[in-house]
C-alpha positions in Angstrom: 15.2 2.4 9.3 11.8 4.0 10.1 8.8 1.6 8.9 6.0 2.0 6.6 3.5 0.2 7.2 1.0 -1.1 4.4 -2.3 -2.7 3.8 -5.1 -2.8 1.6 -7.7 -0.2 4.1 -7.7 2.5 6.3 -9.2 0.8 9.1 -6.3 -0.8 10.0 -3.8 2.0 9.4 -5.8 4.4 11.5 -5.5 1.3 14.4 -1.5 1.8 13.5 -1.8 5.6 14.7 -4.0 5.7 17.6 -1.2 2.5 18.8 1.1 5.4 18.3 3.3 2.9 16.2 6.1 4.4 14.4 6.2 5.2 10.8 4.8 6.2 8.1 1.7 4.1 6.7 0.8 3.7 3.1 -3.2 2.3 2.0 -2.4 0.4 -0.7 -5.7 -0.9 -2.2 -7.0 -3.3 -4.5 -9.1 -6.0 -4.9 -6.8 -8.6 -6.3 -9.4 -11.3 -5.5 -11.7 -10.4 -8.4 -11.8 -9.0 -12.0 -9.0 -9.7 -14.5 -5.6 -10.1 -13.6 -3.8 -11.6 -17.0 0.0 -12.1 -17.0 2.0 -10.0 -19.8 0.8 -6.8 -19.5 3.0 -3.8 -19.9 2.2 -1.1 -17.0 0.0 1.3 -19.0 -2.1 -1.4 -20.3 -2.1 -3.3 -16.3 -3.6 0.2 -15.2 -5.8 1.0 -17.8 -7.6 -2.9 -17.6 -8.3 -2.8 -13.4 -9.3 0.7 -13.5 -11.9 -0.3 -15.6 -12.8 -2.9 -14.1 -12.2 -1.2 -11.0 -14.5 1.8 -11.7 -17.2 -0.5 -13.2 -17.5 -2.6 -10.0 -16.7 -0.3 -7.5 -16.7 3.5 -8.7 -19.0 4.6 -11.5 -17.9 7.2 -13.8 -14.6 7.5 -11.8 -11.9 5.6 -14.0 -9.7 8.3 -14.4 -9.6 8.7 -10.6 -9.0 5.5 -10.2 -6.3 4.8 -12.2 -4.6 8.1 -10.9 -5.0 6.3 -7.4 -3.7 3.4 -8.7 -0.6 4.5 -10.1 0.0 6.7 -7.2 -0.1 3.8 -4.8 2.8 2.4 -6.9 4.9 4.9 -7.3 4.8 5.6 -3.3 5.4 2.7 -2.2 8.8 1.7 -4.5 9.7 5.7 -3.4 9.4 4.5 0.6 11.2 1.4 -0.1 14.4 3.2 -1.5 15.3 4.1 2.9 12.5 2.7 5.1 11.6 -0.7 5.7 8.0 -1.8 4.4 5.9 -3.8 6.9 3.4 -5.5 4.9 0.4 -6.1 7.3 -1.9 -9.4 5.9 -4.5 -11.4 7.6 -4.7 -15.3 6.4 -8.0 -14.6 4.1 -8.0 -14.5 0.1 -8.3 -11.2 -0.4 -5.7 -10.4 2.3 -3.3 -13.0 0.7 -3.6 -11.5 -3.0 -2.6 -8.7 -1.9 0.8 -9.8 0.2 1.1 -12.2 -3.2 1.3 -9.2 -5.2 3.5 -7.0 -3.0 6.2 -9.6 -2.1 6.2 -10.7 -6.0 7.2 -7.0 -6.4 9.8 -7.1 -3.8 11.7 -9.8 -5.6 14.7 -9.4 -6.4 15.1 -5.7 -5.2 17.1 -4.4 -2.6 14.4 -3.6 0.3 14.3 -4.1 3.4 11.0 -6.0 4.3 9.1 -7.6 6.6 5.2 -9.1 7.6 3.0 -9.0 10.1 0.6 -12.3 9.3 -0.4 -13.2 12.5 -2.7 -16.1 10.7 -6.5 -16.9 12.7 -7.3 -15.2 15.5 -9.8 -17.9 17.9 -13.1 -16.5 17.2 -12.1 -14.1 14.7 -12.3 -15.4 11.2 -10.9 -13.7 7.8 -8.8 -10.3 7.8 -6.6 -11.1 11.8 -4.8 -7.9 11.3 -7.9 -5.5 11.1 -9.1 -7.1 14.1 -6.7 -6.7 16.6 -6.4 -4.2 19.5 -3.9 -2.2 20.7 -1.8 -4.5 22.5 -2.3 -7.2 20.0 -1.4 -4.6 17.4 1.6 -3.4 18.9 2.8 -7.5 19.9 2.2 -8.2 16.0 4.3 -5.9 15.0 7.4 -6.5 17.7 7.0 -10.0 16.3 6.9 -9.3 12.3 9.3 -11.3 10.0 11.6 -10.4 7.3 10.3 -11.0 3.4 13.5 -12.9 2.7 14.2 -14.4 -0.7 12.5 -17.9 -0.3 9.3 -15.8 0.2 9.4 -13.2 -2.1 10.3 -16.1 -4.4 7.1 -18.1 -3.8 5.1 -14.7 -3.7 6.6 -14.2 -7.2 6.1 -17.6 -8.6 2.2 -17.9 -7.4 1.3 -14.5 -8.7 2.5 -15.7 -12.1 0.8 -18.8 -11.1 -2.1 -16.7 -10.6 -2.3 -14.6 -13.6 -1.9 -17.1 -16.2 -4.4 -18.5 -18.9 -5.1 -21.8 -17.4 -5.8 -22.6 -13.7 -3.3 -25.9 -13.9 -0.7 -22.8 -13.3 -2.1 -22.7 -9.6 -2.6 -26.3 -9.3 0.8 -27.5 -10.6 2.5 -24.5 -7.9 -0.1 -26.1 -4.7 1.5 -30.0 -5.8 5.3 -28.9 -5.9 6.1 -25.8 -3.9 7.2 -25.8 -0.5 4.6 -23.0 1.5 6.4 -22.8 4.7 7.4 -19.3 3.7 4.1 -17.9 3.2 2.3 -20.3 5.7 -1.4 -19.0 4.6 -1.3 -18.6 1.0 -2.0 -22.5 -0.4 -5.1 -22.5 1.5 -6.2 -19.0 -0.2 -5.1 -20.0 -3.9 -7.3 -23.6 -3.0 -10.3 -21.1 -2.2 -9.4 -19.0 -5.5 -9.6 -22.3 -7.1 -12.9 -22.9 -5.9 -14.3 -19.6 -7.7 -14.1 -21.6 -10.6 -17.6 -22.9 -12.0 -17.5 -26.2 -10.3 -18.4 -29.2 -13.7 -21.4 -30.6 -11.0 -23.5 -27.3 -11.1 -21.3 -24.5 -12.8 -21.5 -22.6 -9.9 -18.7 -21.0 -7.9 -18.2 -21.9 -4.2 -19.0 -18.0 -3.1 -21.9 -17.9 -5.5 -23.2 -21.4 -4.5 -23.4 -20.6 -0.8 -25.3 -17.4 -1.7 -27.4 -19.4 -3.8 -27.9 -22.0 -0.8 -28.1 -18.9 2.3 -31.4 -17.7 0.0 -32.9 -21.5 -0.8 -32.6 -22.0 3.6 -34.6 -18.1 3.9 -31.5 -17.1 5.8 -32.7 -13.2 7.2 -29.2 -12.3 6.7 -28.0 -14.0 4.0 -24.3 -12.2 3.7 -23.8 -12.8 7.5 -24.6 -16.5 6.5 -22.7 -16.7 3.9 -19.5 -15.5 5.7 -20.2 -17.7 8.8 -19.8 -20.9 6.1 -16.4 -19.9 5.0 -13.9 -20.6 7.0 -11.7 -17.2 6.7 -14.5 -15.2 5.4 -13.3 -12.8 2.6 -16.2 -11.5 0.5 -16.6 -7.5 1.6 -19.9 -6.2 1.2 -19.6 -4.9 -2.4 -17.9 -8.1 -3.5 -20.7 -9.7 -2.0 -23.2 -7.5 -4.0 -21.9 -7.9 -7.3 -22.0 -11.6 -7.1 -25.5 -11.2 -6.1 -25.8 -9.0 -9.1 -24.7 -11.6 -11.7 -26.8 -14.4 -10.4 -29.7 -12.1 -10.8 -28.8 -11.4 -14.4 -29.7 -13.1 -17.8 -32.5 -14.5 -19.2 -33.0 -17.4 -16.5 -31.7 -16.2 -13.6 -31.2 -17.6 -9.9 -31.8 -15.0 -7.8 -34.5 -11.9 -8.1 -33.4 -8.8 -6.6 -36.4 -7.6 -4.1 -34.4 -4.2 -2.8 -31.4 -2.8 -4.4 -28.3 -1.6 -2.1 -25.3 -1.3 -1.0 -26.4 -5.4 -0.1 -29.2 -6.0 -2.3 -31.9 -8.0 -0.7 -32.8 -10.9 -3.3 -34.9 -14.1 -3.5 -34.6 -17.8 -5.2 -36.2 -18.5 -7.9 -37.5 -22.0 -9.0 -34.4 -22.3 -11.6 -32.2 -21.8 -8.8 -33.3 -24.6 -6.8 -33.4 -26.4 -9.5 -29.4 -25.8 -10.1 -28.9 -26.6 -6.3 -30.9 -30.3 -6.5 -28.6 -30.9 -9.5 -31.3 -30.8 -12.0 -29.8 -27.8 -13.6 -26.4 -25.9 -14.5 -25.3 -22.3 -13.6 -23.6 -20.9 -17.0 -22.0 -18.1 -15.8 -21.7 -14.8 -17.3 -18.2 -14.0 -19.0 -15.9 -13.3 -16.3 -12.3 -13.6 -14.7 -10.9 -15.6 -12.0 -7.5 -14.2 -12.0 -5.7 -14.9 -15.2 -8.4 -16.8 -16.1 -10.9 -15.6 -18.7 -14.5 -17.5 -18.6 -16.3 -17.5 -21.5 
């Protein structure tokens, strides 16, 4: 069977082509790793919510588009799988793992032939491993990809319902009974999903307090800070902006915007060191971690 290979950016598929590997490759893209992702939705209504949310973030004015894109994605990829075999290409990182959470959940249970290329962390390349290989490397990964057998596409489809339900005990009931072997990087990234929560100490997430922190220390750089403290850094620019964007928002806000951007430049105001010396409390603005709607 000829391969198609898939992942969530062009970067890495263009890699696939000049590596003259065979196949067919499909962009599949989304940002699983933020906005609202609530279990029971039927199709229309899935499409219609991250479109929106989507477009709002990511694409002004374009929701339509997006949701044609969307859809079109879909209906490619289960039209590939009916006589190639799909080659799911993931690095270790959160918003690499949402994505192979979501594509092996769909693969459950159908008759596909399927494989991954995960090749985990690469020494002294954090976050997205696939994106950052060369040739060779590319072309190793690939002779040494894996089949998506049933224990996998299992645990894929048990943590994305995990990960789209109403209460975040879903996640931390799947982390204390399942067995991860299958998926060897995904407990660590549904920990660090976890820790988008607003921690009870502060109310801040863990992305939005090291933000928070990277500005109180008068890092120059503060998003090349900020990925240097995670330890599989996952935050793209744009997520990186928008979080930037909320804690600059509301009445009492911890962050001032200085110079808007692509990566708006910002600064700390006195509330916000306040909220890191624990004399004060982040109360977010209504969003979603996953399934999970904050108020």
């Amino acid at each position: 069977m000829q391969p198609v290979h898939v992942h969530g950016g062009s970067v890495l598929l263009d890699k696939l082509a000049r590596a003259r590997l065979p196949g067919a490759r499909l962009e599949w893209s989304e940002v699983l790793c933020d906005g609202p992702t609530p279990a029971g939705l039927d199709p229309d209504a899935w499409y219609d919510l991250r479109a929106a949310y989507l477009a709002q973030s990511f694409a002004p004015d374009a929701k339509d588009e997006v949701r044609e894109r969307l859809v079109a994605q879909d209906r490619a990829l289960a039209a590939m799988a009916v006589s190639a075999e799909i080659v799911l290409w993931f690095g270790p990182e959160l918003f690499c793992q949402a994505l192979l959470m979501r594509l092996a959940a769909w693969l459950h249970g159908r008759t596909v032939t399927a494989s991954l290329v995960g090749p985990g962390d690469l020494p002294g390349r954090p976050g997205c491993s696939v994106g950052q290989m060369i040739d060779v490397e590319l072309k190793a990964a690939f002779a040494a990809r894996v089949p998506l057998d049933a224990a996998a596409t299992g645990l894929a489809a048990r943590a994305w319902a995990a990960y789209t339900a109403p209460d975040a005990a879903a996640v931390e009931a799947l982390l204390a009974r399942d067995d991860f072997t299958p998926l060897p990087y995904l407990a660590d990234a549904l920990r660090r999903h976890l820790a988008e929560l607003p921690a009870a100490s502060d109310g801040l997430a863990q992305s939005e307090r090291l933000i928070v922190s990277a500005h109180a220390a008068g890092s120059p750089e503060p998003f090349a800070t900020v990925a240097a403290a995670e330890a599989r850094p996952w935050l793209t620019d744009t997520l990186y902006a928008g979080i930037v964007r909320r804690l600059a928002s509301g009445p009492a806000p911890l962050l001032t915007i200085t110079a808007d951007g692509r990566v708006p430049r910002a600064a700390i105001t006195p509330r916000g060191r306040d909220v890191l010396a624990g004399s004060d409390r982040w109360l977010t603005p209504a969003r979603w971690v996953g399934g999970v709607k904050l108020p």
